[in-house]
Structures are given as structure tokens and as C-alpha cells.
N, C-alpha and C positions, 0 to 999 in steps of 0.2 A: 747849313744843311741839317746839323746836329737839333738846330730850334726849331725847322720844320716837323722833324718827327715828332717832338715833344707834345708841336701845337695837334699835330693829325692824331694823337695817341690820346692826347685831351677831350679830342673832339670825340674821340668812338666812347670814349670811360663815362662822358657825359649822356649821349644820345641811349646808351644801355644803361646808365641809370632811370633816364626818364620812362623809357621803355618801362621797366619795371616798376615805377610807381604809378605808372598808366595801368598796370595789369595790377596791380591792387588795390584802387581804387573801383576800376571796373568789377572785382571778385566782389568787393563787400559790394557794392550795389547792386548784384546779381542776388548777394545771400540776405537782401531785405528786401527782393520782391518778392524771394521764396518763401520767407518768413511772413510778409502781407499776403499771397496768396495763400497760405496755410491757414491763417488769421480768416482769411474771408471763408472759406471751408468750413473751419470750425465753425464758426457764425450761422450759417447757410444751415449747416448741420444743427443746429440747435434752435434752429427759427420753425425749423420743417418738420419739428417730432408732430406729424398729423397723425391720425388712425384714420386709415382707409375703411368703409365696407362698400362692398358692390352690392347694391338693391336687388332683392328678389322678393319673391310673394314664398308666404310663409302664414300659417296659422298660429294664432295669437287668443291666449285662453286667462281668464279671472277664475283663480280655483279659491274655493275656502275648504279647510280640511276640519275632519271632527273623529273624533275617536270611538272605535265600535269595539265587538267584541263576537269571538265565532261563538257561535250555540249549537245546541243540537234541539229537535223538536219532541215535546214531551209524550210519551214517555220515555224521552232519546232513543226509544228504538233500537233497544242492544236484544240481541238476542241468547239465549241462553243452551247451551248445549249439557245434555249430564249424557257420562259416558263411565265407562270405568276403567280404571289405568293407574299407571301409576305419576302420583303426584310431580315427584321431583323432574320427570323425566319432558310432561306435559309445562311444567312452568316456563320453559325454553322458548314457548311458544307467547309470552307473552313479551308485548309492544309489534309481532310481528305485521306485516302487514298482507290483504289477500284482495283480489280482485273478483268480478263478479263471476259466477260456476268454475271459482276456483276449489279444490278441494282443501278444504280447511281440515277435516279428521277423518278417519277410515281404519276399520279396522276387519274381522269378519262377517260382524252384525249391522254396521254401518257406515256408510257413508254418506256425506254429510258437504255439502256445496254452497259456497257464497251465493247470495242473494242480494249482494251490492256490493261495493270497494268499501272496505272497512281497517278497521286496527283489532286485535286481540288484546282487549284488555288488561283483563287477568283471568288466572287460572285456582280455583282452589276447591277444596274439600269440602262437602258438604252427606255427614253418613257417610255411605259407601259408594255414595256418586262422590265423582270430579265436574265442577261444573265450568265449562269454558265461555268467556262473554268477551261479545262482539259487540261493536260498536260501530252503527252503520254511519261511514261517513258523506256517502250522497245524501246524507237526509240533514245536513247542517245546514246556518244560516250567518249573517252577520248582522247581530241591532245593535243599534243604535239612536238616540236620540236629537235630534236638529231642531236648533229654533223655529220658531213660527216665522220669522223673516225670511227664511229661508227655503221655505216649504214651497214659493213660487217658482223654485228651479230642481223641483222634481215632478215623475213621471213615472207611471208605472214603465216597469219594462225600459227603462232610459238606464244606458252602461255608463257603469260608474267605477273608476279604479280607487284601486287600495295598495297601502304597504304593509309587508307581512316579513318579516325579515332581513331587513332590507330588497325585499324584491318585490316589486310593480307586477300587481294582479288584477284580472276584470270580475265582475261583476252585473251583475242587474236588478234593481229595486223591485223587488218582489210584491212589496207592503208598505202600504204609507196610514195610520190611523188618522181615524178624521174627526178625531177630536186632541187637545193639549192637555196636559197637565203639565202647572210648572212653567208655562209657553215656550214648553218641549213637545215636538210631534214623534212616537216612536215613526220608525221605519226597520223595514228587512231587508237584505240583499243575498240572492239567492246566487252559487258560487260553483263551479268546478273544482274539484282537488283527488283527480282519480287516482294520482299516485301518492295522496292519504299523507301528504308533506307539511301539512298545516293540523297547529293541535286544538282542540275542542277548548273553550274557554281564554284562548289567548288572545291578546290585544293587535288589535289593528290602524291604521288609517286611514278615513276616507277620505277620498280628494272628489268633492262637488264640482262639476264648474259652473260656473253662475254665467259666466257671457265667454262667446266664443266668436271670433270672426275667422272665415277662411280665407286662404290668398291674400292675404292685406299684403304692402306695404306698410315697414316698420325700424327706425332707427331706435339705439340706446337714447333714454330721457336726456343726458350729458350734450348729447349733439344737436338741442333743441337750444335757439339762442331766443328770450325773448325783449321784448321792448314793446313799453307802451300797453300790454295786454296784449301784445300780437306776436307773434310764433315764426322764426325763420332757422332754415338749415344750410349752413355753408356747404356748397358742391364744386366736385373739381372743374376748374376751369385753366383751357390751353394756355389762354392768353393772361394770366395769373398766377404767382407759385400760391397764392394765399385763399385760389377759390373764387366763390361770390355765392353770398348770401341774397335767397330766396324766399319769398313768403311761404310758408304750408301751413294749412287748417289739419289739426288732433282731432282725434278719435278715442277709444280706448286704451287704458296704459296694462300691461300684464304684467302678472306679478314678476318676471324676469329684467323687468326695468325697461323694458320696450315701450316706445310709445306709435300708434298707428298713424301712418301720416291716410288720411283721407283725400289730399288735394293739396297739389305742388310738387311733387316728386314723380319722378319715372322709374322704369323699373332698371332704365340701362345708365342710371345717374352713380356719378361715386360720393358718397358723402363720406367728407373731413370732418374730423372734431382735435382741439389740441388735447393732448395726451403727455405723459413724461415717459421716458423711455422705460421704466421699470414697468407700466402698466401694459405696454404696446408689451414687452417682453412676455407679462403676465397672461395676456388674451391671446396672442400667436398673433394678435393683427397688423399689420405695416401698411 
């Protein structure tokens, strides 16, 4: 009776051990698909750094920039006030600025009203006059000189921007000479600054634009794959994580690194390009 239980006490020590090496064998085979499923992940994740854009119509410009400089028209056109007063008190008033039938001096004898948005110069002594000079600023211009190459992408009266402090300003070609010197053409650009923000003689930038298309369709150059001398752009597709490449005929490139698709693309297409994630991080695109 005594060998009975020994054998039935054997029999449970055995079946709970196997028990248990069953249940750890099973554990680590659980904890290397998690690990292969992980692996594929990662993988997946690193095959798929695409940059998405969704196509739209957008206008696409070729500018060439050239350096000008503000002027005023001779005999710049400052006007001169003599008044009598005193010196120190009248100097306050120069760099200030006035707009047009604004009252610039006044006294009992006189008053004395803008006749354009200007700057007060300077102030000073002259005998027993004070002479006040103004500087009329609607009567400035910006020249500048442009090659002759480049003479076929202007136009009287054609708006033209500029930088002026760092800030983007308009303009209109006033003047174009119809002769070179040098095969430099001067030209003028006639300009608004009624709040006299911009100073006589200082440098500027013009921005030409030489070709313009509106509405295009336009991906970055990088997403242009070619072969053979011919041009295709991978597009998302359902039935592909990797797309499928398209033929499209170019157009014009802008100076932003764009290039015009003319033909093979839609407007409701996603175009892929690969990418590293530092750069999709850089651009905001996913």
C-alpha cells in the first residue's frame, strides 16, 4: 500500500514537472515572435520613409534679381523754407517725417503746409534766416541697370518686386532706355513709400521674372525619376506599399526646385519620393 503511494506521488512530481517545461518552452516561443514581429516593424518602418505631397495647382515663377538703388529726380526737389527762430529748438525737427497738407512750420507770420509726404532734412543757419529742407519723397525712383539679355522681359508699366530691408515691396518700370552702354540698359521703377520708410540713396533688390506659368502642376526636381532620357514620378498606389511609377513630360523648373509636370499627373494624385527621416522632419511633410 505504502509502494502505491510512492508510485501515485511520482506520477503527480513528474506530470508537474513536464507541465512546466511545456510552459517554458511555449514562453520563449511567444517571446521570438514578439521579437520577429518587432523586427518586421522596424523594417516596414524604415522601407516606408516616403514624402507624401498631395498635387495642386500653384504658380511657378523664373526670377533673376539685379541690384538698384533709390534716387530722387533732379533737382531732387527739396524744398526750402527760411523762417526765423531759434536754431537749437528748430533742429528737433530734423529726420522727422510729414505728409501731404500737413503743417510742417507756423508761426504768426506763417504757415507753411506739405506739398507731398517727405523727410525734413536738415535745419540750419543761414544770416538771420533758419532754413528748413525738405525732401520730397513721392518724387523718388529706383535705377537700375539690366543686361541686354534681359531687356526682353520688361515692359513699361509691368510690376516688379523688390527687397528693401528685408521686406518685399512693389513697384512699376517707369523707364526703360533704348539704347546700351556697356550692354547695360538703364531702367526706372516708379514706387509708393508714403509713410517715407525707405531712405534716398539706399540699396535695393530687384526681382525680374523672366517666365511665369499659372495653375501648373508641380512636384520637387528629387521626385522626378529618370531613365533613358525619359521622366517618370512614383504615385501612391492601394494596391502597392511602394507606389507605381508613371511616365510625365517637364516643363519649366523654378527657381524653388520645382519642376512643372505638363502631362501625366492629376491634381488628386499623391506623389512619393524616398526621403530620410531628418529631411521629412525638416520639410513638415509625411
Amino acid at each position: 500500500m505504502k509502494s502505491l503511494k510512492n508510485l501515485v506521488f511520482i506520477i503527480i512530481f513528474l506530470l508537474l514537472l513536464s507541465i512546466s517545461i511545456i510552459g517554458i518552452v511555449l514562453l520563449n516561443g511567444s517571446d521570438k515572435d514578439t521579437d520577429e514581429n518587432l523586427l518586421n516593424d522596424i523594417k516596414i518602418e524604415k522601407y516606408s520613409q516616403y514624402s507624401k505631397i498631395f498635387l495642386e495647382h500653384e504658380d511657378m515663377q523664373q526670377i533673376q534679381e539685379f541690384k538698384g538703388r533709390i534716387q530722387s529726380k533732379e533737382p531732387s526737389y527739396i524744398d526750402k523754407i527760411r523762417i526765423r527762430g531759434n536754431l537749437e529748438s528748430l533742429k528737433k525737427m530734423q529726420g522727422s517725417k510729414f505728409k501731404v497738407s500737413e503743417v510742417i512750420y507756423k508761426d504768426s507770420n506763417t504757415v507753411y503746409k506739405a506739398k507731398y509726404n517727405g523727410v525734413v532734412d536738415r535745419v540750419f543757419k543761414n544770416g538771420d534766416d533758419l532754413i528748413i529742407v525738405l525732401s520730397n519723397y513721392d518724387n523718388r525712383f529706383i535705377s537700375a541697370e539690366i543686361p541686354v539679355k534681359y531687356v526682353q522681359y520688361l515692359k513699361l508699366g509691368k510690376l516688379i518686386k523688390f527687397t528693401y530691408g528685408g521686406h518685399v515691396r512693389k513697384g512699376k518700370i517707369s523707364y526703360i532706355a533704348t539704347t546700351a552702354e556697356n550692354n547695360m540698359v538703364p531702367i526706372e521703377i516708379k514706387f509708393s513709400d508714403k509713410n517715407c520708410q525707405m531712405l534716398t540713396n539706399a540699396d535695393v533688390v530687384l526681382k525680374l521674372v523672366k517666365k511665369e506659368v499659372k495653375s501648373a502642376i508641380a512636384v520637387p526636381e528629387k521626385a522626378l525619376v529618370c531613365t533613358n532620357e525619359e521622366y517618370y514620378v512614383r504615385i501612391q498606389d492601394e494596391k502597392n506599399d511602394d507606389g507605381k511609377l508613371v511616365p510625365v513630360i517637364i516643363g519649366m523648373k523654378s527657381d524653388e526646385g520645382e519642376v512643372e509636370i505638363k502631362e501625366g499627373l492629376n491634381i488628386n494624385d499623391v506623389v512619393l519620393f524616398e526621403t530620410s527621416k531628418e529631411i521629412l522632419e525638416t520639410n513638415g511633410k509625411k
